[in-house]
C-alpha positions, 0 to 999 in steps of 0.5 A, spaced: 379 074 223 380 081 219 384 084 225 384 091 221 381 096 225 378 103 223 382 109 227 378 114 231 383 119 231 386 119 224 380 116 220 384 111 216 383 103 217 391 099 218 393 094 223 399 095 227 403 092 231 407 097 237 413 100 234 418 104 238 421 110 237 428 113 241 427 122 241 432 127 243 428 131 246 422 126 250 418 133 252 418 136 246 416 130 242 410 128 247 407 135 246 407 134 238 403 128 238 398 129 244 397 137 243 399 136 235 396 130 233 391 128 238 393 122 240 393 120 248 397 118 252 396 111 255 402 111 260 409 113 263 414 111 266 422 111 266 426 105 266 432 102 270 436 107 268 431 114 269 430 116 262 423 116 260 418 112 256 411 113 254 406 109 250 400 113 246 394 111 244 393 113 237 386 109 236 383 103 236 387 101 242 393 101 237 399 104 241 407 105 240 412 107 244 417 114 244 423 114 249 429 119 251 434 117 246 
């Protein structure tokens, strides 16, 4: 089965797994890839601890993960 799949939003093919990525500053980088890149937010929420996390679509129903470092 070819799990490759052709990414609307970026026009490349890949098969990617979720990846995660801690930031500095949770707000600024959410506008970076929603407004800068176009990619769309699929979720948010906060953990245990109240920092907050977000997956984002970023084509094909390929996702990662940004959180508050």
């Amino acid at each position: 089965m070819n799990t490759n799949r052709i990414n609307r939003i970026i026009a490349m093919e890949q098969n990617l797994d979720i990846a995660k990525q801690a930031v500095s500053d949770f707000e600024k980088s959410l506008k970076f890839y929603t407004e800068g890149l176009g990619f769309e937010v699929f979720r948010t929420w906060k953990n245990a601890q109240g920092s907050s996390i977000a997956l984002i679509d970023i084509g094909s129903g390929e996702y990662f993960e940004i959180f508050a470092d």
